[in-house]
C-alpha positions in Angstrom: -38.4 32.6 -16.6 -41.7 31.4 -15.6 -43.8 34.8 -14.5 -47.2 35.8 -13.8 -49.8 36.0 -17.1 -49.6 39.6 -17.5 -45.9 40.0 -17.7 -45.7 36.6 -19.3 -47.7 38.4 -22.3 -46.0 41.6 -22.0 -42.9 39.8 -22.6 -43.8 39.0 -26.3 -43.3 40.5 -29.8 -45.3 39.2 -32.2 -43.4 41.7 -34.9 -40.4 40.7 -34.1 -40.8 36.6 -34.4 -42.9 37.0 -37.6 -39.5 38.7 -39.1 -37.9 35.5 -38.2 -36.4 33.9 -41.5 -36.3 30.4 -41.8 -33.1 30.0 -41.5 -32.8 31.2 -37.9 -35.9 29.2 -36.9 -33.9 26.2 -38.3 -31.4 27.2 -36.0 -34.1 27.5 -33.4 -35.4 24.3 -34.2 -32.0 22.2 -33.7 -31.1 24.3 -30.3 -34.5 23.1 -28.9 -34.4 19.3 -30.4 -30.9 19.1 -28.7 -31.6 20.6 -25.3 -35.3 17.9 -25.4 -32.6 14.7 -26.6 -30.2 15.9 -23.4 -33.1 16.7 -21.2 -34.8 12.7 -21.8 -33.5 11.2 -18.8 -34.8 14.3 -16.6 -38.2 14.7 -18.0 -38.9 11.0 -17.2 -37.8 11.1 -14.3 -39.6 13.7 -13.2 -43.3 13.1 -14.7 -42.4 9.3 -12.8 -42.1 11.2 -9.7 -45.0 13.2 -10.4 -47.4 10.1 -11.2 -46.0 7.7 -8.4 -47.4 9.6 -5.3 -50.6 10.4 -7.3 -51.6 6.6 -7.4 -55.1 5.5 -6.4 -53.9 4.1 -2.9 -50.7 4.8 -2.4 -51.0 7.0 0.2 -51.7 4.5 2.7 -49.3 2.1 4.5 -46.3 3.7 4.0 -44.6 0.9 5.3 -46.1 -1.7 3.2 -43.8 -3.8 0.6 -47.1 -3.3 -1.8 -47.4 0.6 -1.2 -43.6 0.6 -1.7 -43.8 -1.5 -5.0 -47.0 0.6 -6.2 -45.4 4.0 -5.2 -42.3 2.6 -8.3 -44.7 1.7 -10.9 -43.8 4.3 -13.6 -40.2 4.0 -14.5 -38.4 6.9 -16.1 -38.3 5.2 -19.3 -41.8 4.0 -19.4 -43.0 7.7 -19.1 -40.4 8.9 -21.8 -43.6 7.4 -24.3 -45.5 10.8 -22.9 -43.0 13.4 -22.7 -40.9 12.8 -25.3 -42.3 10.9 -28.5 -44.6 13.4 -28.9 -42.3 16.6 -28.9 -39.6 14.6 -30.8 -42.4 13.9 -33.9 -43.7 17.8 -34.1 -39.8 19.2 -33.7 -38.5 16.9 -36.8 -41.6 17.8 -38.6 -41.0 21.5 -38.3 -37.4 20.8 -39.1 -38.0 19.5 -42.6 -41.2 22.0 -43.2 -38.6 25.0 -42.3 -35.8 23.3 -44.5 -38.0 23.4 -47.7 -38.7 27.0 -47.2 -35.1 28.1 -46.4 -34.4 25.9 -49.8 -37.1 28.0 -51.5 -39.3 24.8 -52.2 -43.1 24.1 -51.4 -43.5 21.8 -48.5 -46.0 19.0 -50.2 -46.2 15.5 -48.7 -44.2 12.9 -50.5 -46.8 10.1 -49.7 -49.2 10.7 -53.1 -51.3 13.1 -54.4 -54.5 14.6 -53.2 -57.5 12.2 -54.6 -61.2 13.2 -54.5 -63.2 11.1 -52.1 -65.8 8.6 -54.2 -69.3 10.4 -54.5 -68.4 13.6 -52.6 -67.3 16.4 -54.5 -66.3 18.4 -51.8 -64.3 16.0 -50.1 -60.4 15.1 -50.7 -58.0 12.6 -49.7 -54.3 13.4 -49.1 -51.8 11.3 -48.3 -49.4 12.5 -45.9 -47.2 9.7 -44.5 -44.9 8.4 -45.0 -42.9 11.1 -46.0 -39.4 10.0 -45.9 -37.4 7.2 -46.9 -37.4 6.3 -42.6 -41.0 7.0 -42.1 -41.5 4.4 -45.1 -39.1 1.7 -43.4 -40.7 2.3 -39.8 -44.2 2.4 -41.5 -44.0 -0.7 -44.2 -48.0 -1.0 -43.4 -48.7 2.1 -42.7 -50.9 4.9 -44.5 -51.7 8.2 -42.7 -54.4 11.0 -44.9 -55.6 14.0 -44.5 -59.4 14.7 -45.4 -60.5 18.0 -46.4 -63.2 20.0 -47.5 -63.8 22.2 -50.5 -63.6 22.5 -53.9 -59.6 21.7 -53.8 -57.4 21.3 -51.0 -56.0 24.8 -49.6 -52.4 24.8 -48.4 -51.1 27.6 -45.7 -47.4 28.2 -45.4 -46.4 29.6 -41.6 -45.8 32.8 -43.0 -48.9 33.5 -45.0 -50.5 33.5 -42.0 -50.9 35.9 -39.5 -49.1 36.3 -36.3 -51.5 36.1 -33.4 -50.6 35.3 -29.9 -52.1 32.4 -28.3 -52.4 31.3 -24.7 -52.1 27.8 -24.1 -53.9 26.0 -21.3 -51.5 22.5 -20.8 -53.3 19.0 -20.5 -53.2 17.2 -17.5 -52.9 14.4 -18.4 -49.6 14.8 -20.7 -46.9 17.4 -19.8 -45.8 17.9 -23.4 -46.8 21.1 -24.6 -46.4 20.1 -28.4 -49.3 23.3 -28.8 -46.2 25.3 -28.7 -44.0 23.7 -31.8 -48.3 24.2 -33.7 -48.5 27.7 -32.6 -45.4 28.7 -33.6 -43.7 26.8 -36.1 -47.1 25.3 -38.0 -48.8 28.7 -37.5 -46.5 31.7 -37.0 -47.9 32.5 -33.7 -46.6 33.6 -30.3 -47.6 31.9 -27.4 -48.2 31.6 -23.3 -48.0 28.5 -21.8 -49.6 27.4 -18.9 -49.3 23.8 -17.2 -52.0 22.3 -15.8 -51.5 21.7 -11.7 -50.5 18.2 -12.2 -47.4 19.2 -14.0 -46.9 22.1 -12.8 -43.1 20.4 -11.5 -42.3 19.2 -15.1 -43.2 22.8 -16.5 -39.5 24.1 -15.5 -37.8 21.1 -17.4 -39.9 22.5 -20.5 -39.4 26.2 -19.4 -35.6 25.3 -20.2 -35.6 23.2 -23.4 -37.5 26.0 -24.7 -35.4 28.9 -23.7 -34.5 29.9 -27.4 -38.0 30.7 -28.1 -38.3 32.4 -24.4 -35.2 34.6 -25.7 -36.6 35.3 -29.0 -39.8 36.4 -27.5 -41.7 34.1 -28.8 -42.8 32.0 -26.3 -43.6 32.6 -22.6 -44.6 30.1 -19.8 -46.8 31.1 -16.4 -47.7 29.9 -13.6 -50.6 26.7 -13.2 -52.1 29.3 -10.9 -52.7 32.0 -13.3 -55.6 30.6 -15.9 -57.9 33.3 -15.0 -55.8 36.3 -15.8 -54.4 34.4 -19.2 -57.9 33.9 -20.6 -59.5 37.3 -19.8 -56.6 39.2 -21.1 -57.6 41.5 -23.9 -54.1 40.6 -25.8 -54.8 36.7 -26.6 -56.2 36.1 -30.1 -56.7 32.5 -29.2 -57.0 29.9 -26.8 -55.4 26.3 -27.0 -57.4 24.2 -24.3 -57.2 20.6 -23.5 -59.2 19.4 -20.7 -62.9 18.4 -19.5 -65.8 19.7 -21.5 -67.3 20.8 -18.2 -64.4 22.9 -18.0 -64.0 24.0 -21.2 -67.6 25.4 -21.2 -66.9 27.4 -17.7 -63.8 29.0 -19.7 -65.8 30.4 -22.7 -68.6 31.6 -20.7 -66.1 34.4 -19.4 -64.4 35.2 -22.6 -64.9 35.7 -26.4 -61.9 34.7 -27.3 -61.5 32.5 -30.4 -61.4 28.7 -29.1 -59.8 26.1 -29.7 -60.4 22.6 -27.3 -59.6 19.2 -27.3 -62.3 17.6 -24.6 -61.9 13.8 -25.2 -65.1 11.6 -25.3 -66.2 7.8 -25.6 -63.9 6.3 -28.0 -65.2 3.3 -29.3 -63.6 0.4 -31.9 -65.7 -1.5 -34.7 -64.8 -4.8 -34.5 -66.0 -5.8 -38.0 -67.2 -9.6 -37.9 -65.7 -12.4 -40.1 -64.8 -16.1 -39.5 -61.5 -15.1 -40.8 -59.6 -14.3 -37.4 -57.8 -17.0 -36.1 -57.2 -17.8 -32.8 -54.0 -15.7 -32.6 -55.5 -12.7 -34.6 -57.9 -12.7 -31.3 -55.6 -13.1 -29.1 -53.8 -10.5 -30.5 -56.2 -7.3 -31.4 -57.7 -8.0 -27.2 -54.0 -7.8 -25.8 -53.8 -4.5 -28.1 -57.1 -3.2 -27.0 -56.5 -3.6 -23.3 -52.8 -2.3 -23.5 -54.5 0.9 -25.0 -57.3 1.0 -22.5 -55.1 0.5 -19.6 -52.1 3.3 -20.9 -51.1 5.9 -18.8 -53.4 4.7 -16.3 -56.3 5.2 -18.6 -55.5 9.0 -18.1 -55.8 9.3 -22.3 -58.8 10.9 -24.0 -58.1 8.3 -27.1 -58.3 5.6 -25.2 -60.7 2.3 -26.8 -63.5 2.7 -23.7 -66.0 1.0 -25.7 -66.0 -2.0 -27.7 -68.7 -2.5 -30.5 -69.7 -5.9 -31.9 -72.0 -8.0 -33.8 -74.6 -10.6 -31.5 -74.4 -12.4 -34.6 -70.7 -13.1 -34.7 -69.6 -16.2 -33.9 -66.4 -15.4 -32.5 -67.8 -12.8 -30.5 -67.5 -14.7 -27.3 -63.7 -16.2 -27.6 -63.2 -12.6 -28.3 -64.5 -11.4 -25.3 -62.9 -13.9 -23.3 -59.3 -13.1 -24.4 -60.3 -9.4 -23.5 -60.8 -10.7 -20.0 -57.5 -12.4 -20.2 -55.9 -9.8 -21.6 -56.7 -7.0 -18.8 -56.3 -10.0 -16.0 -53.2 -11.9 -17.0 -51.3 -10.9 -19.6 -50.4 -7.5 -20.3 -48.7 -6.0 -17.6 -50.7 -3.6 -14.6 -50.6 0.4 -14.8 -51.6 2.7 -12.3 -54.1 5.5 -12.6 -52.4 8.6 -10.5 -55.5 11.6 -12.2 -57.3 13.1 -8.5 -60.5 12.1 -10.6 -59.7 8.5 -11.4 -60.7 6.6 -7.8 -63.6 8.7 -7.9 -64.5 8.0 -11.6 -64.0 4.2 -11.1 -66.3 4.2 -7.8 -68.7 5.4 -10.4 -68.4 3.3 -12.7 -68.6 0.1 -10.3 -71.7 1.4 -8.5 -73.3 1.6 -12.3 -72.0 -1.9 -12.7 -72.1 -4.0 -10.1 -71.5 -7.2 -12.0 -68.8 -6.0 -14.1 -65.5 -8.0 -14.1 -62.8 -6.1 -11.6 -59.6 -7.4 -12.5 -56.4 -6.5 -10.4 -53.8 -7.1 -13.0 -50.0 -9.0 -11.6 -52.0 -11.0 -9.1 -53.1 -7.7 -7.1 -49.4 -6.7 -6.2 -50.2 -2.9 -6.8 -53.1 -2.5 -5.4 -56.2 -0.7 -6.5 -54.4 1.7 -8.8 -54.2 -0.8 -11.0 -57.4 -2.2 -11.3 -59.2 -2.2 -14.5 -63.1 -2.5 -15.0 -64.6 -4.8 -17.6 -68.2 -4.5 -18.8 -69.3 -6.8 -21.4 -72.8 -6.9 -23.4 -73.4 -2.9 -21.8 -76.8 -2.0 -23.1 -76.5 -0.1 -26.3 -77.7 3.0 -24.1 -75.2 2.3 -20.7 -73.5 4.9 -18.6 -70.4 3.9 -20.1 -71.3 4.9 -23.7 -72.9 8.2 -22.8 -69.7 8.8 -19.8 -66.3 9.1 -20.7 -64.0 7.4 -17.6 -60.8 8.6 -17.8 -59.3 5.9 -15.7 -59.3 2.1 -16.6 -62.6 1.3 -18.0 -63.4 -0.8 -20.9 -66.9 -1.8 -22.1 -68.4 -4.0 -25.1 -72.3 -3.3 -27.1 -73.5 -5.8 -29.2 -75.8 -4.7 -31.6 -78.2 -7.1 -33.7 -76.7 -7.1 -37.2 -76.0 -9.8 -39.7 -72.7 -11.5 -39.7 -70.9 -9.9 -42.5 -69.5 -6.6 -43.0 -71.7 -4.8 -44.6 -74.7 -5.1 -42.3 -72.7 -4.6 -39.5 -70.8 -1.6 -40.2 -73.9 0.4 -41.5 -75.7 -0.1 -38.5 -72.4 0.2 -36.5 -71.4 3.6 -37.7 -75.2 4.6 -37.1 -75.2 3.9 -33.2 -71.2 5.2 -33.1 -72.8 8.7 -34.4 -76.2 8.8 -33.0 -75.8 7.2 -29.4 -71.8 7.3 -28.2 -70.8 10.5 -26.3 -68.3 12.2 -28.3 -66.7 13.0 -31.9 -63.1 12.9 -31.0 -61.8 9.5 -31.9 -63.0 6.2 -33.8 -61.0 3.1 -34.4 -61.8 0.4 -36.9 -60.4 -3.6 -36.6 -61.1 -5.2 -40.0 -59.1 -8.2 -41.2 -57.5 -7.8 -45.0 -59.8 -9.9 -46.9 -63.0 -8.8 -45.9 -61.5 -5.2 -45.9 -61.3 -6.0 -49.6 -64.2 -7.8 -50.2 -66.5 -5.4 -48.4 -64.4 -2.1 -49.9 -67.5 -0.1 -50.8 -69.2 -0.7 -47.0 -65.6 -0.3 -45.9 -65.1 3.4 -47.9 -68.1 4.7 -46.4 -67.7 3.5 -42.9 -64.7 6.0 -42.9 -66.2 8.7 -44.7 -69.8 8.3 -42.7 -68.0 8.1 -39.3 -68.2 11.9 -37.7 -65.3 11.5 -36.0 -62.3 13.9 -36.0 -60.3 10.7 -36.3 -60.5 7.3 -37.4 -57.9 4.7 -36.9 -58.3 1.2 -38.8 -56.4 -1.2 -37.5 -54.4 1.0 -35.8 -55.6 2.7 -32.2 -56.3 6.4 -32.5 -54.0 7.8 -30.2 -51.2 7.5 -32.9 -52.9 11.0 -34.3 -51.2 12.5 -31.6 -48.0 11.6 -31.8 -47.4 12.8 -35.7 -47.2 16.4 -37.2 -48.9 15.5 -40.7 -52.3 14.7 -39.3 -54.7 16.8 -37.5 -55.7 16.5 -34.0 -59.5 17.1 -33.0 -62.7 16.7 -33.2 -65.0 16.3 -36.4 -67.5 19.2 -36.8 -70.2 17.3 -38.1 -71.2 15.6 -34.8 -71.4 19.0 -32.6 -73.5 20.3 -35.1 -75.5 17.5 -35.4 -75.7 17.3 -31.6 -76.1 21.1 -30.8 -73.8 20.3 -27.9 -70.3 20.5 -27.3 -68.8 17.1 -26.1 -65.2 16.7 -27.5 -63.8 19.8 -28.0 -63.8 22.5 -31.0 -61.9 22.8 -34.0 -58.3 21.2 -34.0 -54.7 21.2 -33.6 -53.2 22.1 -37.3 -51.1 20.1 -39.3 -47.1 20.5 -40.4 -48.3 21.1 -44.2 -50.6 23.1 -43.3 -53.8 22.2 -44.9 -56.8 23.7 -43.8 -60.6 22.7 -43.4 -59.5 19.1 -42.0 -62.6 17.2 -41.6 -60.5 14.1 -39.8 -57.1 12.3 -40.1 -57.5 8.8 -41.0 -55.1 6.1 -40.7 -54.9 2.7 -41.7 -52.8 -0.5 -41.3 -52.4 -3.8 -42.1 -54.6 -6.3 -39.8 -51.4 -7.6 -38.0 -48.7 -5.1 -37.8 -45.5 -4.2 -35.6 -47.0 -1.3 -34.8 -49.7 -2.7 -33.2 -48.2 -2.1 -29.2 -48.9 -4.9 -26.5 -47.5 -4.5 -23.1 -47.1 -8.0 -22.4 -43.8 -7.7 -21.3 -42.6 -5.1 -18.6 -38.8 -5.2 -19.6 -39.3 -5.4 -23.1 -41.7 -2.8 -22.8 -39.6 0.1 -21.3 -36.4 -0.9 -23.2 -38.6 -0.5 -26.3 -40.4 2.9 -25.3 -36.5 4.1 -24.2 -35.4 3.2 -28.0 -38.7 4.6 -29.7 -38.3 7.8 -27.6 -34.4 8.3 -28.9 -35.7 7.6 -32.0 -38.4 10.0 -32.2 -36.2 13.0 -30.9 -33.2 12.0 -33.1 -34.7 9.9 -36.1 -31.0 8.4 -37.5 -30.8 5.4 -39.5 -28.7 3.6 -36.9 -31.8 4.9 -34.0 -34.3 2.8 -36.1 -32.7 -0.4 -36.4 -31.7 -0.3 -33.1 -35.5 0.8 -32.2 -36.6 -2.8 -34.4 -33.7 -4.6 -32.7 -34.9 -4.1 -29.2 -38.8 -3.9 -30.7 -39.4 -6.9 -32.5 -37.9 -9.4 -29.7 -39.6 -7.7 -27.2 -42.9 -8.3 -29.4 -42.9 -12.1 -28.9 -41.6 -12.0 -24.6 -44.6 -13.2 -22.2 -45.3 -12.2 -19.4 -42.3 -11.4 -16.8 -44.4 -11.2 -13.5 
């Protein structure tokens, strides 16, 4: 099943899937969400095996109780979060897109109506989640949009659109290929897929929930080994890529191939100043940030690697010192497995040599685990120009006022002008100054030239949903004439196009706001959310809040 690239493509009709009715695809669609819900336990299993000889250290003192705890830090369950989430999200999304086409009906979000942004004529605001009656329950603070460009928003159904056939280059960092459910369910495509070396073990697990599509001729996977020959071939209309910019630019200086790449970046997270937050709110947002900076290893391209603040904030240093806490002491220690990441962190540390080392658990894992801490970074620091890709997490201060509007002008400013990158923003604001400050706060997300911008709510969650887009914002490779985070992005279930960025919002304190603080409660809660998100019943989400909510409020267990 899994070939070499030329016989891979040869093995595709592009005809013969575009004459594919919805009705069958439906049929396509449940074969393949079935064969991914039995398939759970095997696909965690085996990207944990994959990770746990990978990890910085690990390799030496086999006989060591530490090497032999550190070599069992992913569990199955804990690495369903980036197999299986994922997938699970884009397959129910096709499901209901192709179910309103098979009823004859137009597939429009539920969530509102598209609203033109304030001042821009060109610009509009759709709301596209929730969209069910258990999107609304599971996201009670919750508000996902779409905003696009153009006179009025333009809406492409799969089979208005051309079938083209795309080769897909697989992350490394992920082994979900969810670029296969976008090329062809969101985009009537057919596709290649090619794992990156990493996962080049996992790719066989895939290769068999996906064997419908294989049959159909729709979908073909190759070999990690055979990039070159995928690329150059004169048959591929396009080019899904996620990887290194570096990388990226090597693989369209041999082709001219349409595009498309996700290169990650600097992410960095506004922390808007008020005298509001109380001393749990602090506690809180740091035990967030650090659970996102230190998550899969660090080994995630919308990552929070920079924090921005206000000198003028007077909370600014409690905050700072629960951040330290937070990656010390209390959320729990991952490892970093990338073949980059010991390298990347030496880096960092020889930019840094006062920077705060932490070896999370007391040290019991070893440097695979260690996460690097750089607080007041100059504004112009090697970790705002570098992205890390392992567990790195710095702070800027910049001299504004203490109130929101000073800050987040000047704020948004250095986020465009100075931080590497246009891939991902995030935004902590608490309610009432959100309010108070709307008009600073409206243009903060429309003056932000990112591809996405999470407030309140980290922006990796872009990745896991079908309504929003995931990729860069155009304006900030333009405005840089370089390429840093990619080009263009990943389309969206309802197939909107000329998607300036997903935005997503949430209330200041919300369950969905993930801290690992807890190592049991947090794999029996990934294991729920990842049955869930494959099979979304009623009885799966109570059960999800039941385990959830508990597991919220558990210390530490180490």
């Amino acid at each position: 099943m899994i070939t070499d690239a030329v016989t891979a493509i040869g093995s595709l009709d592009k005809d013969a899937w575009a004459a594919v009715n919805a009705a069958d695809r439906l049929q396509l669609l449940f074969q393949i969400r079935q064969n991914l819900y039995d398939s759970m336990d095997e696909l965690g299993a085996a990207e944990a095996a994959m990770k746990n000889p990978c990890l910085i250290g690990s390799a030496s003192a086999k006989d060591d109780n530490k090497d032999k705890k550190t070599r069992t830090m992913y569990s199955a369950d804990n690495c369903k979060v980036t197999t299986c989430v994922a997938m699970g999200g884009h397959i129910n999304g096709a499901l209901d897109l192709y179910k309103a086409i098979k009823a004859g009906k137009p597939f429009a979000p539920r969530a509102g109506v598209p609203t033109k942004v304030k001042g821009k004529e060109d610009l509009w605001d759709i709301p596209v989640c929730p969209n069910t009656m258990k999107e609304t329950f599971f996201n009670a603070t919750r508000s996902d949009k779409l905003r696009v460009q153009g006179q009025a928003p333009i809406q492409v159904g799969p089979y208005e659109k051309k079938t083209k056939l795309i080769a897909i280059l697989g992350a490394g960092n992920f082994s979900s290929p969810i670029e296969i459910i976008k090329a062809l369910f969101f985009d009537n495509c057919v596709a290649v897929h090619k794992p990156h070396p990493i996962n080049a073990s996992i790719d066989p697990i895939w290769a068999r929930i996906f064997a419908p599509l294989v049959k159909a001729k729709a979908l073909a996977f190759t070999t990690h080994d055979e990039g070159s020959n995928l690329v150059q071939d004169p048959r591929v209309d396009t080019i899904y890529f996620t990887g290194s910019a570096e990388t990226a630019k090597k693989i369209m200086s041999t082709t001219q191939t349409n595009f498309v790449c996700e290169a990650g970046g600097v992410s960095p997270t506004l922390i808007v100043p008020s005298d509001r937050w109380t001393d749990f709110q602090l506690k809180h947002h740091a035990q967030q940030l650090v659970t996102a900076a230190k998550a899969n290893g660090g080994h995630v391209c919308a990552r929070p690697q920079l924090i921005v603040t206000s000198k003028a904030w007077p909370l600014r240093q409690q905050f700072l010192d629960e951040i330290a806490k937070a990656a010390k002491d209390t959320t729990m220690a991952v490892g970093s497995y990338y073949p980059t990441a010991a390298q990347s962190m030496e880096t960092f540390v020889q930019k840094y040599p006062k920077a705060q080392r932490f070896q999370p658990e007391n040290g019991s894992f070893g440097p695979s685990a260690d996460i690097l801490w750089i607080p007041d970074d100059q504004p112009d620091g090697y970790a705002v120009k570098h992205e890390a890709f392992c567990q790195v997490l710095a702070e800027v201060a910049l001299d504004t006022e203490n109130n929101a509007d000073d800050f987040l002008k000047k704020a948004v400013e250095y986020a465009n002008r100075q931080v590497m990158g246009s891939l991902c923003a995030g935004i902590l604001i608490d309610n009432t100054t959100r309010k108070e400050f709307k008009a600073a706060y409206d243009a903060a997300v429309t003056d932000l030239e990112y591809g996405m911008v999470g407030v309140n709510l980290l922006p990796v969650h872009a990745f896991f949903t079908p309504y929003l887009a995931w990729g860069v914002n155009e304006a900030k490779y333009f405005n840089k004439k370089e390429m840093e985070s990619g080009n263009g992005n990943f389309g969206n279930v309802f197939g909107f196009e000329n998607v300036q960025k997903s935005i997503y919002e949430d209330s200041f304190v919300s369950p969905l706001q993930l801290k690992f603080c807890n190592k049991a409660a947090t794999s029996s809660t990934i294991a729920a959310l990842s049955r869930y998100a494959v099979w979304p019943s009623w009885y799966g989400l109570l059960r999800f809040f039941a385990i959830a909510l508990p597991g919220s409020l558990r210390g530490k267990d180490w």
